[in-house]
C-alpha positions in Angstrom: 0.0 0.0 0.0 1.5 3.1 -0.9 0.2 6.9 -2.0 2.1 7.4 -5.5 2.5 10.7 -6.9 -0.8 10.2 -9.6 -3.0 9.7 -6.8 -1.2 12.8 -4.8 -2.2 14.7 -8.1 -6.1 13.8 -7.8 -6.0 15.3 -4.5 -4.6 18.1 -5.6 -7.4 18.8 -7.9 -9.3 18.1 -5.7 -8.1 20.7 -3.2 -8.1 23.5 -5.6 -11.2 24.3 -3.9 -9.2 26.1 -0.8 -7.8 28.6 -2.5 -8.2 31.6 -0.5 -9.4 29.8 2.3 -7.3 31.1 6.1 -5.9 29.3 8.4 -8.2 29.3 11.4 -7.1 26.6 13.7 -3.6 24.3 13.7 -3.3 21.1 16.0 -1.3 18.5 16.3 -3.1 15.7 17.6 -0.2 13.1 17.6 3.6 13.1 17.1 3.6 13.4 12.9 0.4 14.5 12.3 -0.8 18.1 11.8 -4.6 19.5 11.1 -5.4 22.5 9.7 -8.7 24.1 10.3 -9.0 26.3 7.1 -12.1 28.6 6.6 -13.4 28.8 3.1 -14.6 32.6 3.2 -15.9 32.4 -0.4 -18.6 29.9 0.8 -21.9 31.2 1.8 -22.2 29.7 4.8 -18.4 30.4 5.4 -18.1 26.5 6.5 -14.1 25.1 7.5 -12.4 22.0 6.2 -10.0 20.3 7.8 -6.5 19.0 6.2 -4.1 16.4 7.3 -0.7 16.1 7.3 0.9 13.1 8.1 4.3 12.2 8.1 3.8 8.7 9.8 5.9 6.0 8.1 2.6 3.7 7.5 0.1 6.2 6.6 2.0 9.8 5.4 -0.6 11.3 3.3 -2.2 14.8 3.0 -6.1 15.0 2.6 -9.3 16.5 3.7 -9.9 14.8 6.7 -14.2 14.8 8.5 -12.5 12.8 11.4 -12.8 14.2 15.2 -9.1 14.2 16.9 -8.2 14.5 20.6 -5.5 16.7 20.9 -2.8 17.0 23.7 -3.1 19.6 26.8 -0.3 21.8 25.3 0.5 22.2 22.0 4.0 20.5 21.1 6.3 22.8 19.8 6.0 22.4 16.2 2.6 23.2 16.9 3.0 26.3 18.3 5.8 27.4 15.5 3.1 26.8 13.2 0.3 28.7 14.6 3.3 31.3 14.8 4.4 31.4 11.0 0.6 30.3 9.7 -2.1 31.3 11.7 -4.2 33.4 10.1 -3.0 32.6 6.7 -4.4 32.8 3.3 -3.4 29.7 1.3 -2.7 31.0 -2.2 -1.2 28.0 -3.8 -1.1 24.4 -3.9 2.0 23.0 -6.4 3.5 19.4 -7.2 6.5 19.2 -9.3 5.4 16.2 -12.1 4.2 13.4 -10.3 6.2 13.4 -7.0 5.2 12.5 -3.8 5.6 15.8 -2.7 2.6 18.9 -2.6 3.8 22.8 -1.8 0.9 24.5 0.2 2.0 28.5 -0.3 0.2 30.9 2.4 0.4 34.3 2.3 0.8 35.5 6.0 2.1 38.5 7.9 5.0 38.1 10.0 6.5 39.5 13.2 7.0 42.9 11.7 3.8 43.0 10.0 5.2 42.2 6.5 3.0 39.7 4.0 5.2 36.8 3.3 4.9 33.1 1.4 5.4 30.6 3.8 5.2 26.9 2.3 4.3 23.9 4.1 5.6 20.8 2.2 4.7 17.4 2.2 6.9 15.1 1.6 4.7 11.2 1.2 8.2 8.8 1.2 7.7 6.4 3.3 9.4 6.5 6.5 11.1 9.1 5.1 7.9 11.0 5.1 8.2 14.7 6.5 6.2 17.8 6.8 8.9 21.0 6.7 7.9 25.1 7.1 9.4 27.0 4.2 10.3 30.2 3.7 12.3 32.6 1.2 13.9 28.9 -0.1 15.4 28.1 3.6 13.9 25.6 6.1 11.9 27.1 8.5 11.9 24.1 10.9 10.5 20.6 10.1 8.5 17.7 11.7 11.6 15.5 11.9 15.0 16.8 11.8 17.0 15.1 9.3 20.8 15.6 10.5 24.1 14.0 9.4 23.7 11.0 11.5 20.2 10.6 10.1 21.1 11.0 6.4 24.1 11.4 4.5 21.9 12.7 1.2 19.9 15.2 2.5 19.7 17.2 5.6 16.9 19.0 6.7 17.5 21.4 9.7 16.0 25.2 10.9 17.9 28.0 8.3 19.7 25.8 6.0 18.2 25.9 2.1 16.0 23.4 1.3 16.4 21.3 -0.8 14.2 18.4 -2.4 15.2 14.8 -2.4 16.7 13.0 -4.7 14.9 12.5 -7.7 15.4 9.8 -10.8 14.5 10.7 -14.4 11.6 8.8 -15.2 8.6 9.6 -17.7 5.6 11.6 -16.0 2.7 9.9 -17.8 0.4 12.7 -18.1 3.3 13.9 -20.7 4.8 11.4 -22.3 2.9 10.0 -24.9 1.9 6.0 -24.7 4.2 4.7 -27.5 7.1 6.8 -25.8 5.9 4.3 -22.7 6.2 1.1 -24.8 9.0 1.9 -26.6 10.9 2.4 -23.1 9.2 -1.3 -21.9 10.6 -2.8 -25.0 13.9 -4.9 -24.7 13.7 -5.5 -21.1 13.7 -8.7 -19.7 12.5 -7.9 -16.2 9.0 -8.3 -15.2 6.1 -5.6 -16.5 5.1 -4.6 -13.0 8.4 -4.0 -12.0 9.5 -2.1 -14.9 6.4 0.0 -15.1 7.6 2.0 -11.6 11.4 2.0 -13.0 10.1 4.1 -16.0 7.0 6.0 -14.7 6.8 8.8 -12.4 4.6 8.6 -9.8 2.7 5.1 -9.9 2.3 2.4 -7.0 2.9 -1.3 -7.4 -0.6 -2.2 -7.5 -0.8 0.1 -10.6 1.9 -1.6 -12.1 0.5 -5.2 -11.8 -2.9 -3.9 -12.6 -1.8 -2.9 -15.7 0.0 -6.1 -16.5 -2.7 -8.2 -15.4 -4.7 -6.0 -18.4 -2.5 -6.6 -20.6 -2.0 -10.5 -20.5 -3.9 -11.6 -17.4 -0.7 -12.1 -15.5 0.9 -10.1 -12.9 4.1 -11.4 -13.0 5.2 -11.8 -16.6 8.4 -10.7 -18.0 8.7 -7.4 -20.7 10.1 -9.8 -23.5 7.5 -12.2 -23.4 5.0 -9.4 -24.2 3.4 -9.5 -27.8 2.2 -6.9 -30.1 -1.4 -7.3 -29.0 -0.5 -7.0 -25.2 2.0 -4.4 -25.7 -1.3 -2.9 -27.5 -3.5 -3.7 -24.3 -1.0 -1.8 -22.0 -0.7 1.3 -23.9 -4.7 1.0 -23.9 -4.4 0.8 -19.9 -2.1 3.6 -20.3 -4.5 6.3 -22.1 -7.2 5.2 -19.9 -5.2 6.1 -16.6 -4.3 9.3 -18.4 -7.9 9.9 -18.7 -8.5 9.2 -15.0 -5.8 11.7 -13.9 -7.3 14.2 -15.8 -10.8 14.0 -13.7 -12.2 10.4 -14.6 -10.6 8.5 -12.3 -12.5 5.2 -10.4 -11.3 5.9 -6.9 -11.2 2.1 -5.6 -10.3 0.7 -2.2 -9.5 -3.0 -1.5 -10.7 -4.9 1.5 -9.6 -8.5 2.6 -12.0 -11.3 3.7 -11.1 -10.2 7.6 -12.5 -6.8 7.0 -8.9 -5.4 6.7 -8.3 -2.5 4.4 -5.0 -3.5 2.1 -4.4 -1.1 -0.7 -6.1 1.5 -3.0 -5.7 3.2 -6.6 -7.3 5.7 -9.0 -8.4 2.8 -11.3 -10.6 0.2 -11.4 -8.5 -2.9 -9.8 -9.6 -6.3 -11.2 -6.5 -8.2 -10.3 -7.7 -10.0 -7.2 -11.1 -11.1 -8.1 -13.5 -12.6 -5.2 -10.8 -12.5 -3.0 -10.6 -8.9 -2.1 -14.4 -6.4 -1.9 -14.1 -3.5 -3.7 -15.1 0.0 -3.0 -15.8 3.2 -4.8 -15.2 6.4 -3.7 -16.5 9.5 -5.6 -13.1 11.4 -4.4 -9.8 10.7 -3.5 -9.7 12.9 -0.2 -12.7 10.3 0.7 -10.9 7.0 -0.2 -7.3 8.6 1.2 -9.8 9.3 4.8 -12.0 6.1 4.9 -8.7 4.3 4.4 -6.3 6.2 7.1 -9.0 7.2 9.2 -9.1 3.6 11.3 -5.0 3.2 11.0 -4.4 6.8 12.3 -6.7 6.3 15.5 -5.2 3.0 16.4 -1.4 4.6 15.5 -2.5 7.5 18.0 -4.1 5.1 20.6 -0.7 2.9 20.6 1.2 6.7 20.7 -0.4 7.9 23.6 -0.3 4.4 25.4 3.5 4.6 24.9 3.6 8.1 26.4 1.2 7.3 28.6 3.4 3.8 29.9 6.4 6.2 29.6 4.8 8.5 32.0 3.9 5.6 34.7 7.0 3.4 34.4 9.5 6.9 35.0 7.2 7.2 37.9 7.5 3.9 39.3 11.4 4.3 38.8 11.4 7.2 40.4 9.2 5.5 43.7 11.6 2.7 44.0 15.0 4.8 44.0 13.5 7.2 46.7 12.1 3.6 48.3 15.6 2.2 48.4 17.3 5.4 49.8 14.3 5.5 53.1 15.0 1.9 53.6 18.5 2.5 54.3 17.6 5.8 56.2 15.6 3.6 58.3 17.6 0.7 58.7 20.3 4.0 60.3 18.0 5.3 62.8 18.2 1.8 64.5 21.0 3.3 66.0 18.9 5.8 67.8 19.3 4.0 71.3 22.9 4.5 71.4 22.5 8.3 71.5 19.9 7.9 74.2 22.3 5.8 76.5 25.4 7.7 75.8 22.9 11.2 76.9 22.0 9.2 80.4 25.6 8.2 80.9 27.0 11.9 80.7 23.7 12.7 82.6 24.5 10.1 85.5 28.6 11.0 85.7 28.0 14.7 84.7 29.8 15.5 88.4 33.2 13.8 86.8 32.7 15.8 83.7 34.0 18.9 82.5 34.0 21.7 80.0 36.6 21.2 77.1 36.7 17.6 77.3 36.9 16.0 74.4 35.9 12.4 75.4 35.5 10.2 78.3 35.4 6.5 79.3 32.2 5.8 81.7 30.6 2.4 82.9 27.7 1.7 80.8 25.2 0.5 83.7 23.0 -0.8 80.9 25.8 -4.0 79.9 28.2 -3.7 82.5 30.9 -2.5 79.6 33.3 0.8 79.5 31.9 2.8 76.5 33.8 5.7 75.5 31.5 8.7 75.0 33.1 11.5 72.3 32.0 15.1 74.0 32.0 18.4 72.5 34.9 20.7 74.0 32.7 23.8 73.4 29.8 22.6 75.3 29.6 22.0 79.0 28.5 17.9 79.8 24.8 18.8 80.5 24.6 20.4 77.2 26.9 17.1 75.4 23.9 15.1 76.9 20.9 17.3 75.7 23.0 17.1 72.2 22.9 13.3 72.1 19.1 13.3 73.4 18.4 15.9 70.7 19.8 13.2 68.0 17.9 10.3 69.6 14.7 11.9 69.3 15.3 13.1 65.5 16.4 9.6 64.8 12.8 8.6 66.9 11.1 10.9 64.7 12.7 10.2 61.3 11.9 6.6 61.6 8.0 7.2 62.2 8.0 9.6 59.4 10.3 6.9 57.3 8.2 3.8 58.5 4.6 5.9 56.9 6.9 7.4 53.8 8.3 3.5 53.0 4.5 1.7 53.5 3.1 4.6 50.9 5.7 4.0 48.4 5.0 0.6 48.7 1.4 0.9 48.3 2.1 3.6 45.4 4.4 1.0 43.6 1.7 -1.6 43.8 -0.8 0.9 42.5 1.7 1.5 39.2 1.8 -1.3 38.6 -1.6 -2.4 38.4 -1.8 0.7 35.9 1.3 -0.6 34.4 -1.0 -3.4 33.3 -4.0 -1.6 32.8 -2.3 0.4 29.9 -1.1 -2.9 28.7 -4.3 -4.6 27.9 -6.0 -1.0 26.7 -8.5 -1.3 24.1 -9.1 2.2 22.4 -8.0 6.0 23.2 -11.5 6.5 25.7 -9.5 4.1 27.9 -6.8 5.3 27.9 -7.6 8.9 28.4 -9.7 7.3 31.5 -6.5 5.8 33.1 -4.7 9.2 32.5 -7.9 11.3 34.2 -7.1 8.8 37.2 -3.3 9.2 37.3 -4.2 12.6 37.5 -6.4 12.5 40.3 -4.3 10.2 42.0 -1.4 13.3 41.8 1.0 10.9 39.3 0.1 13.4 36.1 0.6 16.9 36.2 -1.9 19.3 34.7 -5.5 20.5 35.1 -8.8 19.8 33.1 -8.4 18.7 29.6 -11.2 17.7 27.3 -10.7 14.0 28.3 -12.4 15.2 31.7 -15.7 15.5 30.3 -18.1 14.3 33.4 -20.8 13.5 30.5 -19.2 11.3 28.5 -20.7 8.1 29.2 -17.7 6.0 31.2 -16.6 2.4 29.2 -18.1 -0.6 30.1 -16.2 -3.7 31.8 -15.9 -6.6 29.6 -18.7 -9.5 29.6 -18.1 -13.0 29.0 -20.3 -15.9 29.7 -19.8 -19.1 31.3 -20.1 -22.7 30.0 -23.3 -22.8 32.9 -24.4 -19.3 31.5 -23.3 -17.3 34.4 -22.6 -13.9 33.2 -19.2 -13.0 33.9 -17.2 -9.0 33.6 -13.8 -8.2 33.6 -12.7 -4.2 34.4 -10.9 -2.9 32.4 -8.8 -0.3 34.3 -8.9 0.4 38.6 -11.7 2.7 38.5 -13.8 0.0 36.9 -12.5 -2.3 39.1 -13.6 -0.2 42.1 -17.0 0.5 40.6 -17.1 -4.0 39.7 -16.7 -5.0 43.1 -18.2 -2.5 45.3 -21.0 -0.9 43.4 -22.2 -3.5 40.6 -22.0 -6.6 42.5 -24.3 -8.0 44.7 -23.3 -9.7 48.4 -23.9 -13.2 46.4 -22.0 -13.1 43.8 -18.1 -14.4 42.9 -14.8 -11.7 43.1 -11.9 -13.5 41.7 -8.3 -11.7 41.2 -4.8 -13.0 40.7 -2.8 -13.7 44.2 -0.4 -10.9 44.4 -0.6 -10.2 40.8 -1.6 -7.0 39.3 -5.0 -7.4 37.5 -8.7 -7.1 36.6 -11.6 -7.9 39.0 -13.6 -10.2 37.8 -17.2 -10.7 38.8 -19.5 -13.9 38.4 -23.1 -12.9 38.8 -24.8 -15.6 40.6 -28.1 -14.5 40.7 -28.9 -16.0 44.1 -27.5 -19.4 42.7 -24.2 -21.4 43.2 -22.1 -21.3 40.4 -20.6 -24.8 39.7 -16.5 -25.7 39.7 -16.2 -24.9 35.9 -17.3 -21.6 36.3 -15.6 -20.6 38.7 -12.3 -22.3 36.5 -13.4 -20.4 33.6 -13.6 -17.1 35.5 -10.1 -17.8 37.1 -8.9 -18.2 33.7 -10.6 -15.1 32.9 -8.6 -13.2 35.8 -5.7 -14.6 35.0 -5.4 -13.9 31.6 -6.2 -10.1 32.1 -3.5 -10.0 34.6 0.1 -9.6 34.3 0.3 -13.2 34.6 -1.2 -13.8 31.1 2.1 -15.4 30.2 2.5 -17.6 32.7 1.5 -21.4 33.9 0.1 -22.7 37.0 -1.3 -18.5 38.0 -2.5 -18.4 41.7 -6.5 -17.0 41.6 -8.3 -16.2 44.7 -11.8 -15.9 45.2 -14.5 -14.8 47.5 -18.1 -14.1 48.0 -18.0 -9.8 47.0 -19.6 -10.0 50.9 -16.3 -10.5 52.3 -13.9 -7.6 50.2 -13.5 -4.0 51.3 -12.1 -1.1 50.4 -10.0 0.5 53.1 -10.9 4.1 53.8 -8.0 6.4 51.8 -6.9 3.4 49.5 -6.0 4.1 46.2 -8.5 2.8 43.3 -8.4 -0.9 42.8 -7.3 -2.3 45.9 -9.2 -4.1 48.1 -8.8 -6.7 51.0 -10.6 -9.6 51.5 -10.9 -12.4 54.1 -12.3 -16.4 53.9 -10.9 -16.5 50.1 -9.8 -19.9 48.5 -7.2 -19.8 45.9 -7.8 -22.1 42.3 -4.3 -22.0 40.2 -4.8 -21.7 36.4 -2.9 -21.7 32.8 -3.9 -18.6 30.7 -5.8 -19.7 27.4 -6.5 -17.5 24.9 -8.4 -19.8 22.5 -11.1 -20.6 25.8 -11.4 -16.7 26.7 -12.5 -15.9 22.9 -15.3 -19.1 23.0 -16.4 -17.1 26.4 -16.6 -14.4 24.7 -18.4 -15.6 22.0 -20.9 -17.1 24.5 -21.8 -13.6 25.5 
């Protein structure tokens, strides 16, 4: 699946329709992705479109865009230079040199000094090369991803250096050249039509290149030489006709696999496949280009934001256990504490032998029956030595109060981390996700205020529901907040709580219904548990389980934990193919 330079140029027909529009909005809702809000002011209604950049590796691509994105809580930088050197804007141009994979947006805006200027957002569609770079008066303004020496030894693209376009082979544009120009260029080599197509072409995909061989002789994969007259005359046929489609007839048609999966698009009708792939048609190309990303972007941005996200958590629970380790050995220090109380009631008891200036003394330590030699300070008299060494005794007495709290909340925050740790782990969609990050939040572990994920009335996700062998219904949470609102607020007294034994993990729930649920269900449920647990992995899992009568929530515990008492433990392997037929059963 790629977007070739000919279908670049049907969006760019397409998009002649902004000209004049402004700039009214920029985000940038993920790491490579840009949108730009652009009001058409020409319209009647003075309605806005929104255009995506995307400089992704799997899905780069520039097109009108009708999908709803959730943007970070501030702006990353390239962001904000853009709002700087665009907002406001009047786009005045849209350019593509032949049939590359690159279109020049030209905006005429008004810079610091109240000047009208031409800056030129490019976007570059390569690949993993893929890039979208500011422009302006022929010098880089800044880019999406700087391309230093290290990166590239071709091509650097970095802020104030003149920019330069990539690399560029001479090939035939075939909106130019004429078809027998084509043929006669196809003609003596021995490699295979679809592969020679790209080599001499400008601008085409691979599935373009086999379509048109599978016109021409009904095989994808046969050689140049083998060609005859009459299929050499079928592919300069296929030829004029995608001529024809660039200039404004072109079948915009999207393949889907027998899974549902979308694998590939062109602007041609593709007949290749047959029965084995569906076809759809799309009355534009900014349609197909954002019926076909639209799915991939929101899942690249979900897996994004879960790495940031895990990022966030696991730099938190590094942080925990250093400043865990460092009270531990604080506290195993103020053990010592007693010694500065005995040496204070020694001095204290032979304070009549002492005097001022000394700077040590040897007394009998009437708690062993030992000499113990006492270091004193020569500035201080001996009743002010002992009050200094009962002044130590009781910070020592305090510090290891204060470190004995500190040490069991760390321990209960590392815990906590790392039942989110999971949670992140087995995340489903971005709703989720931005519902484990409104928790670390209230929990103190994210920084920041309201956001748009904090919307009280969105309607919360639901715990997952499977269905036992017996037909007990059985649900799963999916992060701790569910979890809490499982087991203390959806269950009844009656009914089964099953989690992994000192395991991070889901709660799980079998609703009973007033009935007793028989020993495979309660298996199938610990199996359940286990395998949405960070034991998934692993063989012979410890599960416990209780009546929901006998687990609390201790007042000030964090969301997701619970104790419990009269629990009996079941030990099960993780099986993926037995949780799908529960699933299935629901």
């Amino acid at each position: 699946m790629s977007l070739d330079g000919a279908l670049l140029h049907c969006v760019k027909q397409e998009l002649s329709n902004l000209m004049g529009a402004r700039v009214d909005k920029i985000y940038q809702p993920s790491r490579e992705e840009i949108v730009l809000s652009l009001r058409l002011l020409n319209s009647p209604d003075r309605s806005a479109k929104k255009l995506i950049f995307s400089a992704n590796g799997g899905s780069a691509r520039v097109n009108l865009t009708s999908a709803e994105f959730e943007n970070p809580q501030s702006p990353p930088m390239f962001c904000m230079l853009l709002r700087k050197h665009l907002g406001g804007g009047r786009l005045i141009d849209i350019r593509q040199d032949g049939l590359e994979r690159i279109l020049y947006f030209d905006f005429e805006c008004t810079n610091e000094i109240g000047d009208i200027v031409v800056n030129t957002v490019v976007s570059e569609i390569m690949g993993r090369h893929s890039n979208i770079i500011i422009v302006r008066g022929g010098r880089v303004v800044d880019s999406i991803k700087r391309v230093t020496d290290e990166v590239s030894s071709v091509r650097r693209v970095l802020p104030n250096i003149v920019y330069e376009t990539p690399p560029r082979a001479e090939r035939l544009n075939i909106l130019d050249a004429g078809t027998d120009e084509i043929i006669r260029a196809l003609n003596g080599r021995t490699d295979r039509l679809a592969k020679a197509l790209p080599d001499i072409l400008e601008g085409i995909s691979p599935i373009f290149a086999r379509e048109c061989a599978y016109y021409s002789t009904g095989d994808t994969d046969i050689p140049c030489n083998l060609l005859d007259e009459e299929q050499f005359g079928n592919a300069a046929l296929f030829l004029c006709k995608a001529k024809k489609a660039l200039n404004g007839s072109a079948e915009f048609t999207m393949l889907t696999d027998e899974t549902g999966k979308k694998k590939d698009f062109c602007f041609v009708d593709i007949e290749q496949y047959g029965s084995a792939m569906t076809v759809t048609k799309f009355d534009t190309a900014n349609e197909m280009l954002d019926d076909f990303f639209s799915s991939a972007g929101r899942a690249e941005r979900t897996r994004q934001r879960a790495r940031d996200l895990l990022k966030t958590v696991t730099n938190a629970y590094e942080r925990i256990s250093r400043k865990l380790e460092l009270q531990k050995k604080e506290l195993a220090e103020c053990g010592e504490r007693e010694v500065f109380r005995v040496c204070g009631d020694l001095i204290n008891a032979n304070i009549y032998r002492l005097e001022k200036g000394m700077t040590s003394c040897t007394l009998d330590d009437f708690y062993t029956g030992e000499r113990r030699e006492i270091k004193l300070d020569a500035r201080l008299t001996p009743s002010q030595n002992a009050q200094r060494y009962y002044a130590e005794y009781r910070k020592l007495d305090t510090a290891e109060k204060m470190l004995t709290e500190l040490i069991k909340k760390g321990a209960d925050d590392l815990v906590y981390l790392d039942s989110v740790l999971d949670c992140i782990s087995r995340n489903e969609n971005e709703q989720e996700l931005n519902e484990i990050r409104r928790e670390l939040r209230e929990q103190g572990f994210v920084r920041g205020g309201k956001d748009k994920t904090d919307d009280k009335k969105k309607k919360p996700s639901e715990p997952m529901k499977f269905r036992s062998t017996d037909g007990f219904e059985i649900l799963v949470g999916k992060n701790n907040r569910q979890n809490d609102q499982l087991t203390l607020k959806t269950a009844k007294a009656t009914d089964i709580w099953l989690h992994t034994k000192d395991i991070a993990g889901s709660h799980v729930i079998i609703k009973t219904d007033g009935k007793t649920p028989s020993e495979q269900t309660i298996f199938e449920a610990a199996q359940l548990a286990a395998f949405h647990s960070k034991g998934k992995s692993g063989s012979g899992v410890p599960v416990d389980y209780v009546a929901v009568k006998f687990v609390k929530k201790p007042a000030g515990a964090k969301p997701g934990m619970v104790i419990f008492t009269n629990n009996k433990t079941l030990y099960v392997t993780p099986d993926e193919s037995a949780v799908e037929k529960l699933r299935g059963k629901n």
